[in-house]
TORSE-438127 format. One line per 3 residues: their letters; for each residue y, x, z of C-alpha. Coordinates in pm, 1 decimal. Each point is the difference from the previous one (the first is absolute). Example, Ala and Ser with C-alpha at 12.3 -4.5 7.8 and 13.67 -1.06 7.14 Angstrom:
! residues 2
as> -450.0 1230.0 780.0; 344.0 137.0 -66.0 $
! end
This chain:
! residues 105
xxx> 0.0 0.0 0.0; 359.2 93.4 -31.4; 297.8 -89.1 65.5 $
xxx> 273.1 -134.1 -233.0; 372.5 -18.6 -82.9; 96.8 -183.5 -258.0 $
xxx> -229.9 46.7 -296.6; -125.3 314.6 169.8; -286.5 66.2 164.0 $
xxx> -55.7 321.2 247.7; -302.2 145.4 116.8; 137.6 26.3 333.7 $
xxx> 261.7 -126.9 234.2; 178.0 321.2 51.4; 30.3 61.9 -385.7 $
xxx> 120.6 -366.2 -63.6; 297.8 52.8 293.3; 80.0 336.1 -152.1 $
xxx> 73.3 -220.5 -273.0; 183.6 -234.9 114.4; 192.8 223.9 197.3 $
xxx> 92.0 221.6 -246.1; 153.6 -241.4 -178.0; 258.9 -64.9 241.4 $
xxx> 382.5 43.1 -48.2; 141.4 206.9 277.1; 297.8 -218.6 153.5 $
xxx> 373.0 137.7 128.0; 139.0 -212.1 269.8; 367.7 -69.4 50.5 $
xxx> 21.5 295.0 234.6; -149.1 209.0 -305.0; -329.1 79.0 177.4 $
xxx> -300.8 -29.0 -292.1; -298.3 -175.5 108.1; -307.2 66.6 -191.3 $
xxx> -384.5 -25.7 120.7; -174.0 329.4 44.5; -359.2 116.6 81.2 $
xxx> -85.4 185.4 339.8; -398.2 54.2 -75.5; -158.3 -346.6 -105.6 $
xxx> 291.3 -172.7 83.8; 283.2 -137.7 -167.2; 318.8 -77.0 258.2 $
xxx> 327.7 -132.3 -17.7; 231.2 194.6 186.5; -243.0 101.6 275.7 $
xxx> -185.9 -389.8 3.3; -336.9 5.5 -164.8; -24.8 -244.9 -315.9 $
xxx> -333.1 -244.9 3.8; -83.1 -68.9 -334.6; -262.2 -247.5 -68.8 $
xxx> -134.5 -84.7 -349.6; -266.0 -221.7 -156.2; -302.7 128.5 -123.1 $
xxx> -142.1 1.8 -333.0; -294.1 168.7 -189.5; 37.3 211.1 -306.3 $
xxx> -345.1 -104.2 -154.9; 119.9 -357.8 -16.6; 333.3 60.5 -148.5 $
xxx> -160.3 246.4 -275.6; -219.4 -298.9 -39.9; 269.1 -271.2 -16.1 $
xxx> 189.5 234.8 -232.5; -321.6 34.2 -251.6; -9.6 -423.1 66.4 $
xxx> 351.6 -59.6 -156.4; -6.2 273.3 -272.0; -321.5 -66.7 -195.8 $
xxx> 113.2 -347.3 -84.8; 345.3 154.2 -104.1; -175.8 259.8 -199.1 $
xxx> -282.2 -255.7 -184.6; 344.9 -176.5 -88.5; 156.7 259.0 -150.1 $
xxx> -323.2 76.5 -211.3; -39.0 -341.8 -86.6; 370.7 14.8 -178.5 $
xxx> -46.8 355.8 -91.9; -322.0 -107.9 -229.2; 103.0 -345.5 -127.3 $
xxx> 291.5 225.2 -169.5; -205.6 224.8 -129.2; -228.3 -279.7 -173.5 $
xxx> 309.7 -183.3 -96.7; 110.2 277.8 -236.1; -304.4 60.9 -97.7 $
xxx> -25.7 -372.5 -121.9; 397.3 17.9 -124.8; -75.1 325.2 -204.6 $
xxx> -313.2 -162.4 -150.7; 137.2 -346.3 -108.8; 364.1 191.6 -95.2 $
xxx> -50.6 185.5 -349.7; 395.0 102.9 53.2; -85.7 217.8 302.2 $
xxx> -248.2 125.3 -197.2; -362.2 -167.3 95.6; -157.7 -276.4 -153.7 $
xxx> 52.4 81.4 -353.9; -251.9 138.7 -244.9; 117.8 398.1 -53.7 $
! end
């Protein structure tokens, strides 16, 4: 299992709050002090207050799965299109003696 952020799934907790942590902004006050998280071992803290991150799990095998469940129907689509084209001209070359089928050279 992992754990996920958005559209993202981690391996582990630690690598998924990295994440997320990283990602903040730092922040300047009024007094001109910045405020940005920052890690003291596995620990990410907030101007000296630990920050509790909690995030839902997921599981890579099922979104490669659910990935390979929405593509192949988006893929036997395109072929589908691709190959009624490819017919079509044939058909359109062979009935057109102006595009140069269908005529007796």
């Amino acid at each position: 299992m992992g754990y996920r952020i958005g559209y993202q799934c981690f391996a582990s907790q630690e690598d998924a709050a990295d994440w997320l942590m990283s990602q903040q902004p730092p922040t300047i006050t009024a007094e001109g002090k910045v405020i940005r998280p920052y890690k003291v071992g596995q620990t990410w803290q907030v101007e000296g207050q630990p920050v509790n991150l909690y995030f839902p799990q997921c599981d890579i095998a099922e979104q490669i799965k659910l990935g390979i469940f929405t593509t192949f129907p988006l893929l036997f689509l395109f072929f589908m299109v691709w190959g009624f084209r490819i017919v079509y001209k044939l058909v359109y070359s062979a009935t057109n003696p102006a595009e140069g089928g269908g005529g007796d050279d």
